[in-house]
C-alpha positions as CSV (number, residue, x, y, z in Angstrom):
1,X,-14.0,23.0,117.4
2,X,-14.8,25.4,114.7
3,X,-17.3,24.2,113.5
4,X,-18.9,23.9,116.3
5,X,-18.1,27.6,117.6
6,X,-19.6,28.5,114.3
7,X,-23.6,26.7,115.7
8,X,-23.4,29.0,118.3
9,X,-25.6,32.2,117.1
10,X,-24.5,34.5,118.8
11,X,-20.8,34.0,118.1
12,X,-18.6,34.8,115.1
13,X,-15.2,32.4,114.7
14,X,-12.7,33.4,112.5
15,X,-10.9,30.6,110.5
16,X,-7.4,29.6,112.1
17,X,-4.4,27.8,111.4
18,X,-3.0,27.8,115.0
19,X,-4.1,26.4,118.5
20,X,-7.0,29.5,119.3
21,X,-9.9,30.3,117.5
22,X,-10.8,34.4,117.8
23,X,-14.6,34.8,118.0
24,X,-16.6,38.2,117.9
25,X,-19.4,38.4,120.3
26,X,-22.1,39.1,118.2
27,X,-24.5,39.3,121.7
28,X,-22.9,40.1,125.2
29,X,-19.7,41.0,126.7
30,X,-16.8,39.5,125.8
31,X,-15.3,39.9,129.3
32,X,-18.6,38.6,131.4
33,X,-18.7,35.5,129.3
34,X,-15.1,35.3,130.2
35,X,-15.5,36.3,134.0
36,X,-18.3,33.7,134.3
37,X,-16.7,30.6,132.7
38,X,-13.8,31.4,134.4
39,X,-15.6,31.2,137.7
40,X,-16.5,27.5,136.4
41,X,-12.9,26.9,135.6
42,X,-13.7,27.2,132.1
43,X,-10.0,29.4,130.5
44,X,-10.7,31.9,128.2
45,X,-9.6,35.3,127.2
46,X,-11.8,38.5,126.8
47,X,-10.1,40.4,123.9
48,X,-11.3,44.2,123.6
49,X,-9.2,46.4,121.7
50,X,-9.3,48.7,118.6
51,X,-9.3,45.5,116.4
52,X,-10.7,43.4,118.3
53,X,-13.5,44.4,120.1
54,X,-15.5,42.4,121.9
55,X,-14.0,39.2,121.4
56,X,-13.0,35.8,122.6
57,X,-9.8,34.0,122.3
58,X,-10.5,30.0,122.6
59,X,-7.6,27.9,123.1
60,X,-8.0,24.6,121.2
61,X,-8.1,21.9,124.4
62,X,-8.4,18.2,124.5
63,X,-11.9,16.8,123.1
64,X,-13.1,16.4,126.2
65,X,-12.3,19.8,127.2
66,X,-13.5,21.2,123.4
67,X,-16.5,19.0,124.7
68,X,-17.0,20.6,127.9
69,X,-16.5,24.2,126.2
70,X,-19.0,23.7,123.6
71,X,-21.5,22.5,126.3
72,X,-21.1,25.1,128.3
73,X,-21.0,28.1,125.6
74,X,-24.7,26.5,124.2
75,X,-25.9,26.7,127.5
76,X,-25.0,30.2,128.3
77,X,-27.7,33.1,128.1
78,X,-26.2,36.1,126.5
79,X,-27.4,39.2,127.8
């Protein structure tokens, strides 16, 4: 999943050891890309706080759920 999250341009993973990968939003809002894939049943979390700003927490899923994810995140236009 990392690797793939690290393709997308306008995201920034950071390396992880656990079960979430934290990405910076290099483009966008953090919390619309949340709000929107959430509205496509799509589970993130929008993390925005001193530091963390503007970024996304991704849950490691199943690989059809990674899959599905990964899909969706290259096909999102970042405003």
């Amino acid at each position: 999943l990392y690797g793939e999250l690290k393709k997308i341009s306008w995201l920034i993973p950071v390396p992880s050891q656990g079960n979430f990968i934290l990405c910076s939003v290099k483009r966008g809002k953090a919390i619309q890309i949340q709000q929107t894939l959430q509205s496509e049943g799509i589970i993130l979390r929008a993390m925005d706080q001193p530091r963390i700003p503007n970024c996304l927490r991704i849950g490691v899923g199943t690989p059809e759920e990674n899959d599905t994810l990964i899909k969706r995140l290259n096909s999102y236009e970042v405003k």
